[in-house]
C-alpha positions, 0 to 999 in steps of 0.5 A: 813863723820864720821871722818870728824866730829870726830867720828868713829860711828853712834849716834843712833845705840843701840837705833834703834836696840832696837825699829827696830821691833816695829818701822818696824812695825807700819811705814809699817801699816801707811800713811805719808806725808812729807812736805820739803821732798826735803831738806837734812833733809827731804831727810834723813826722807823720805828715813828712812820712805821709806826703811820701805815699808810704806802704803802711802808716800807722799812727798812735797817740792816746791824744783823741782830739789831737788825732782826730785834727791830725787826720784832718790836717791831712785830709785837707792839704795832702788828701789820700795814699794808697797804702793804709793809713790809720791813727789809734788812740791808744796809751802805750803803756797800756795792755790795749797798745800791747794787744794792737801791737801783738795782733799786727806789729809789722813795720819797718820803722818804728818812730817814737815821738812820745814825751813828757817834755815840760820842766814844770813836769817834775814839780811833784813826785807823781807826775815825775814818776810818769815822766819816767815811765814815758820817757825812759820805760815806754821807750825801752817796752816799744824796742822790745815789741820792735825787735821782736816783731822784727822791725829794721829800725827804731828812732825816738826823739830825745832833747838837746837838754840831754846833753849835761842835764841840769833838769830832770826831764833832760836827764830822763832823756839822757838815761833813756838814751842809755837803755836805748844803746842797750837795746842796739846791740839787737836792732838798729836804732837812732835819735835826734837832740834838738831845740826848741819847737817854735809854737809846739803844744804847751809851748811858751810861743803857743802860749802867746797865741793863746793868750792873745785869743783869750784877751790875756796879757803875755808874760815872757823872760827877758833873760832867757835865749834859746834856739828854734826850729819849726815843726816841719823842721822837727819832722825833717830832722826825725824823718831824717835820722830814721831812715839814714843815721847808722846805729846809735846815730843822734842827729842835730841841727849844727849851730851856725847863722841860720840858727840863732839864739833870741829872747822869748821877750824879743820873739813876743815883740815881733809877734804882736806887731805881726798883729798889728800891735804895739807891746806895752811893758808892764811893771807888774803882773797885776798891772798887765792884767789890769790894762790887757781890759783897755789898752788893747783897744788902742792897738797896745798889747801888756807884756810882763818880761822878767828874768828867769828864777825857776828850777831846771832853766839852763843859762845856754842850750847845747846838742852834744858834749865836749866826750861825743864824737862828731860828723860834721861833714855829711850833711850841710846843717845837720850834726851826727854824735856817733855813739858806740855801744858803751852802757853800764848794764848794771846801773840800768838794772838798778835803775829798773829794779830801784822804780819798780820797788817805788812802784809797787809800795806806792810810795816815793819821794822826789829828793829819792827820785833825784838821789838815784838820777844821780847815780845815774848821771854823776855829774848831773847838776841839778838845783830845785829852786823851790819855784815852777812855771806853774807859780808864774802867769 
């Protein structure tokens, strides 16, 4: 997988070794619970937590089959724990999560890896309005549960499209953080900004997996670089930050040669000739599903790479912003923003108050919904395009 995002080693590595004794230690005295376990970065957090003999680890996602392949995962290559390890398929937002949590509740760490995480998400109002309530409300409902069942310390998993959002899951993320920095002032708390998962469920590198199993053309911008980290990365990074960031700590991989910018175009050309295959450049969308019946006999592959014109693509990925303050001296490749408890009260009531009046008239619009992220975000610069990834193969 490395090579296929252009790198021949592991990011976080020296910054690991360093901590392994002390982070070994007190992951192996403590109780956690991990909520959206089941996705890929879930999947890779749980497992790091996991591979340390914790006292407690529970997960929840409302993801069945997900779980289901997470504990076989687990049982497979790592086998058992002493301590309790058990998964819930539960939806947080649900009165059965609140229920489970109400029954037991006792952790020390509190990890949420739960997301809405497509830009495509936010084509339609509806499935916006619940990537508001997963993103942002979730996430504000599960500190609260934590605080009050008095756990030491709660991390959630934010983007590096947060920092200077140009579309609406970034800035949903973006406002999560600020309710987030609310709920400081009563339990210690961190995140963690970073770039892309190389392969993640719903990924675009997934995607190529995918199409290739289901004898499919691959179709990819040709325009687009982003940064890539690899799910063991992710979970190192999360794990990472829960146990050592200070309050309102958010943690990211620091920019340097080890992590580079490439083209999905490019990572689809190595790819394929991974595979044994040559990429075949089409002109077409209908030209690439007309050949992907032939040539793939010869060891060609069809490929269509066109330029990026959908709503919420951002030109550069970036982890902070010009006004954060930066660590770049405690760890080798990881960046620390450190935040200090700044949050318009009254802009997140308003906020609050402004959704649950959506809510409850069963009736709101996306132009609305945007209106009031920029109440939020004043300098949020958002352009809907009129065009999705879901009008694209």
């Amino acid at each position: 997988m490395l090579q296929l995002i252009g790198r021949d080693r592991e990011l976080f590595t020296e910054d690991i070794h360093q901590q392994g004794k002390e982070l070994s230690q007190i992951v192996s005295n403590s109780r956690f619970l991990v909520i959206g376990g089941a996705g890929s970065i879930g999947q890779a957090v749980t497992k790091e937590i996991f591979k340390r003999n914790p006292i407690k680890l529970h997960v929840v996602d409302i993801s069945e089959n997900n779980m289901v392949e997470l504990v076989r995962d687990i049982r497979s290559s790592m086998g058992y724990i002493d301590g309790d390890f058990k998964t819930f398929a539960l939806d947080v937002g649900s009165s059965e999560y609140d229920a489970f949590i109400e029954a037991d509740g006792k952790y020390d760490y509190v990890l949420n890896l739960s997301a809405l995480k497509h830009v495509r998400s936010e084509k339609d109002p509806y499935t916006l309005m619940r990537m508001i309530n997963v993103n942002i409300f979730n996430t504000d409902k599960t500190i609260q549960q934590a605080i009050d069942k008095g756990a030491k310390k709660y991390f959630c998993v934010s983007t590096d499209k947060a920092a200077n959002p140009v579309n609406m899951m970034g800035a949903s993320k973006r406002i999560m953080e600020m309710f987030v920095h609310r709920k400081s002032l009563d339990i210690d708390v961190s995140m963690a900004r970073f770039a892309n998962v190389a392969f993640s469920d719903g990924s675009l590198l997934h995607g190529f997996d995918q199409r290739i199993k289901k004898q499919q053309p691959i179709v990819a911008p040709n325009d687009v670089k982003r940064y890539f980290v690899t799910p063991k990365e992710s979970g190192e990074l999360c794990l990472m930050s829960c146990i050592f960031g200070a309050n309102r700590d958010i943690f990211f991989p620091k920019l340097s040669e080890d992590l580079h910018l490439i083209t999905f175009a490019e990572i689809a050309r190595k790819y394929l000739r991974t595979l044994g295959y040559k990429p075949y450049e089409c002109k077409s969308e209908n030209e690439a599903r007309e050949l992907v019946k032939t040539i793939t006999k010869e060891k060609n592959w069809p490929c269509y790479f066109t330029p990026s014109d959908t709503t919420g693509e951002k030109d550069f990925e970036e982890f902070f912003t010009e006004n954060e303050n930066l660590d770049l001296k405690t760890y080798e490749n990881i960046g620390i923003i450190k935040n200090d408890s700044s949050f318009d009260n009254d802009k997140l009531n308003l906020f609050t108050t402004t959704i649950q009046g959506m809510k409850l008239a069963k009736k709101w619009t996306k132009p609305a919904l945007v209106n009031l992220f920029k109440i939020m975000l004043p300098n949020f610069d958002y352009e809907d395009k009129g065009k999705y990834l879901d009008s694209k193969m």
